[in-house]
Backbone bond lengths (Angstrom), bond angles and torsions (degrees), N, CA, C in turn:
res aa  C-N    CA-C-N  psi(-1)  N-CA   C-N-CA  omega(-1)  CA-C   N-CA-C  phi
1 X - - - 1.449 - - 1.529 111.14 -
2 X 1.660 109.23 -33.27 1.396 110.28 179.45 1.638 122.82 -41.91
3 X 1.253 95.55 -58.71 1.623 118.14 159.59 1.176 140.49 -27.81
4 X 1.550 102.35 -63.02 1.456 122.55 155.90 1.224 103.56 -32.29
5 X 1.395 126.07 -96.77 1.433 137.21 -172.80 1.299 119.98 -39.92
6 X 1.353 127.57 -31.44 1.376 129.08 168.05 1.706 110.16 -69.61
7 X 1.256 104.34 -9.41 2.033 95.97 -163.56 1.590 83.92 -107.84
8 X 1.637 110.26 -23.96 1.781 105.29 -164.61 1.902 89.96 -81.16
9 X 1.342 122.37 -19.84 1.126 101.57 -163.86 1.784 105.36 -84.97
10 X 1.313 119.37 -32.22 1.067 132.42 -171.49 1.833 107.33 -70.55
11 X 1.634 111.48 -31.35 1.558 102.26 178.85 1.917 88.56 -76.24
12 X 1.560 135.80 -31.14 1.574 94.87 -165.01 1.448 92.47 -92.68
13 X 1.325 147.05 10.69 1.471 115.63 142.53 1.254 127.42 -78.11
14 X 1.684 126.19 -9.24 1.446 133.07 164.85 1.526 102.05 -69.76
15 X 1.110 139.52 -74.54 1.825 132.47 141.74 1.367 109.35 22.01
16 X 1.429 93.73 -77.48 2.231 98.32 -168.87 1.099 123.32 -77.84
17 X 1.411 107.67 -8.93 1.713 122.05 173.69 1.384 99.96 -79.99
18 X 1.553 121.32 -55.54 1.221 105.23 -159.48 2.014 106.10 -74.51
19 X 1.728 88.72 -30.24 1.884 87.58 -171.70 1.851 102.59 -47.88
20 X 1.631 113.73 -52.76 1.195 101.02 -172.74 1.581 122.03 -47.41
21 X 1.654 98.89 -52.81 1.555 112.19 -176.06 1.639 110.58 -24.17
22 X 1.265 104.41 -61.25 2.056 130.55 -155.66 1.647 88.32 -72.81
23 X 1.851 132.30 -54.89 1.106 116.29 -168.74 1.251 103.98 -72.83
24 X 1.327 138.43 -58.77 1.324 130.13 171.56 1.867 120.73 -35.94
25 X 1.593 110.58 -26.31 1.519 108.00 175.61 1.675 94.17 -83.03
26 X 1.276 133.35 -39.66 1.452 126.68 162.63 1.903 130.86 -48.30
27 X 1.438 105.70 -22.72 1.324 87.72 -173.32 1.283 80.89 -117.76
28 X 1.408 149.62 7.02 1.653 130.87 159.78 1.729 95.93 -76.02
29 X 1.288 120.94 -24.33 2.009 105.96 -154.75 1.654 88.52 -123.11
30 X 1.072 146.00 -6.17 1.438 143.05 158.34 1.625 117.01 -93.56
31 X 1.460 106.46 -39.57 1.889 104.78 -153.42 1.506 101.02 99.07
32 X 1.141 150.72 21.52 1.421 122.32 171.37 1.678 114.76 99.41
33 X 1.446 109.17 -157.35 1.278 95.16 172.23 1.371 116.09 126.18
34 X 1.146 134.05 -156.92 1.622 140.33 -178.11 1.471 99.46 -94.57
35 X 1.299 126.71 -61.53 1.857 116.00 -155.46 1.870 87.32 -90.31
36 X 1.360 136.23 3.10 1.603 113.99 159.60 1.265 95.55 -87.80
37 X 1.472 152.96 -30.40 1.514 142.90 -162.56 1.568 95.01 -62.46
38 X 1.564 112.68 -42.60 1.685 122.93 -145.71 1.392 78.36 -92.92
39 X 1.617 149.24 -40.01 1.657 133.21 -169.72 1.876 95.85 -59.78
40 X 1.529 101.42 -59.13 1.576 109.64 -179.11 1.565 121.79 -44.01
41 X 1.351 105.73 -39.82 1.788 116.30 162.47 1.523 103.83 -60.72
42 X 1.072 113.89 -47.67 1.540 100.63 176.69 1.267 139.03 -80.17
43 X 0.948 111.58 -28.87 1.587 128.05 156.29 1.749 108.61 -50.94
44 X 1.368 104.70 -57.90 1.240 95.13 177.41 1.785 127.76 -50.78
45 X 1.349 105.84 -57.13 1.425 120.72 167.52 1.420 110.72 -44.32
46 X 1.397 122.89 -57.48 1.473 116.80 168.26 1.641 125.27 -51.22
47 X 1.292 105.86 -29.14 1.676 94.53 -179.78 1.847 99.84 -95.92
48 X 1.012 101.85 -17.36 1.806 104.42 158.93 1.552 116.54 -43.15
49 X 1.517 86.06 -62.99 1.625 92.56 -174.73 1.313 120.75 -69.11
50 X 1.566 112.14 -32.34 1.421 127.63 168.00 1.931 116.04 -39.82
51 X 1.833 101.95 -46.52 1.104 98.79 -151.63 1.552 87.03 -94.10
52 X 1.219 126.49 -16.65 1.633 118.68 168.04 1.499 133.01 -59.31
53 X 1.358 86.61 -46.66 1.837 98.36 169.33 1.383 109.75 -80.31
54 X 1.317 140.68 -21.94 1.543 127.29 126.52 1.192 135.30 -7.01
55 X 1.566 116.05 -77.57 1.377 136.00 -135.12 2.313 74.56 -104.08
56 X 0.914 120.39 -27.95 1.721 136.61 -169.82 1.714 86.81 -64.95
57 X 1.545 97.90 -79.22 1.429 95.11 -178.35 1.845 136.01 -58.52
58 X 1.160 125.89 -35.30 1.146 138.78 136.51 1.342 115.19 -9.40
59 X 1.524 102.46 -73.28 1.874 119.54 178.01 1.361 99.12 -26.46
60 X 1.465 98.96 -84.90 1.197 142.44 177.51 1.785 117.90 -19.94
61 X 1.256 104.61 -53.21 1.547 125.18 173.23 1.609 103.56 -64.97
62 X 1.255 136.28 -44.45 1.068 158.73 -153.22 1.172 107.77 -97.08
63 X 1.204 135.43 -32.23 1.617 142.27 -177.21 1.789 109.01 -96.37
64 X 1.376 107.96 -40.14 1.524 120.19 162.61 1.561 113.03 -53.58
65 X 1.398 110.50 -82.83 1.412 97.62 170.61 1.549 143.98 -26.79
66 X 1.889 103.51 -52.06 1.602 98.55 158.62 1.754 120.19 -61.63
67 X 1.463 114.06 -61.40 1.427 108.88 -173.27 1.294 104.26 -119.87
68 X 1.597 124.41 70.43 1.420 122.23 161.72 1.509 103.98 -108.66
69 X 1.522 119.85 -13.99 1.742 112.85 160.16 1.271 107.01 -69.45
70 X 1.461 139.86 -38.50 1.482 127.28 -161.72 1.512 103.83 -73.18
71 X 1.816 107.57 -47.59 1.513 109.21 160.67 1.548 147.09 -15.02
72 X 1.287 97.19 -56.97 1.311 139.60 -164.22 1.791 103.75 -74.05
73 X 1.381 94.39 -53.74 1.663 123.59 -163.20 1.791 98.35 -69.83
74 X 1.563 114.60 -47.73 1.238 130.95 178.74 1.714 130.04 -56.27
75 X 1.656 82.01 -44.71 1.660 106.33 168.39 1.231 119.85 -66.86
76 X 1.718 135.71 -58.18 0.656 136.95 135.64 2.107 128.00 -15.10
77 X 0.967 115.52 -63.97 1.714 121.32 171.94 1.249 99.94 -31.52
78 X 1.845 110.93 -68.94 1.660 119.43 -163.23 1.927 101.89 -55.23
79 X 1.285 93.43 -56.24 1.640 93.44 177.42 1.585 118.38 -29.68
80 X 1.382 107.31 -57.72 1.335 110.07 177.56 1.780 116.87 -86.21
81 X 1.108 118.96 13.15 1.347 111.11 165.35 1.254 87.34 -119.43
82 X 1.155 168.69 -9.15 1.463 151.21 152.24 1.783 107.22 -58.44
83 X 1.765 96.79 -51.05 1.676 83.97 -178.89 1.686 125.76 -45.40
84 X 1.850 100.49 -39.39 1.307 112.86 -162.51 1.536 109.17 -85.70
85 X 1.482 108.06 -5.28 1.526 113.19 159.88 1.866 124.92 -76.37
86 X 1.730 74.31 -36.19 1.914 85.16 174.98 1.992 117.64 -69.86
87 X 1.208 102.36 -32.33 1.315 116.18 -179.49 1.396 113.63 -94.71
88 X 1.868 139.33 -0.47 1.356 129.95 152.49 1.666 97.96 -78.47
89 X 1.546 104.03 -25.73 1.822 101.68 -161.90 1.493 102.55 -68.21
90 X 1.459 111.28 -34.79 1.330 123.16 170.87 1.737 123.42 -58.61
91 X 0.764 98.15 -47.04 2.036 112.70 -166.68 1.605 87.84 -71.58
């Protein structure tokens, strides 16, 4: 999942790079207008999202490290008291 989020964060700053790029190539070779307001809306929203799934993963990185052993340790427990529920249900 780590991954994920690192490749998802990097396509919506590839997103806000290019939205700016195209509205900025729109209001140097048009003047402005309706579809540069809507590139600039998008750009914006993209580095929005950019900086959320950032600040998301970060969290995320940060909350694992303190309690991703207790996690881990917990998950594991249920595992083995579910198995040993599945195997009295069995016998």
């Amino acid at each position: 999942m780590d991954t994920y989020n690192k490749i998802m964060e990097k396509v919506w700053l590839l997103i806000a790079i290019a939205a700016v790029s195209y509205g900025v190539y729109l209001h140097v070779s048009f003047g402005g207008g309706e579809y540069t307001t809507i590139m600039y809306i998008a750009a914006g929203i993209a580095f929005g999202g950019f900086f959320l799934k950032r600040f998301m993963r970060k969290r995320m990185e940060k909350f694992m490290d303190e309690h991703g052993d207790k996690i881990i340790q917990r998950e594991l427990e249920k595992r083995k008291r579910k198995e040993e529920r599945k195997n009295k249900k069995n016998a």
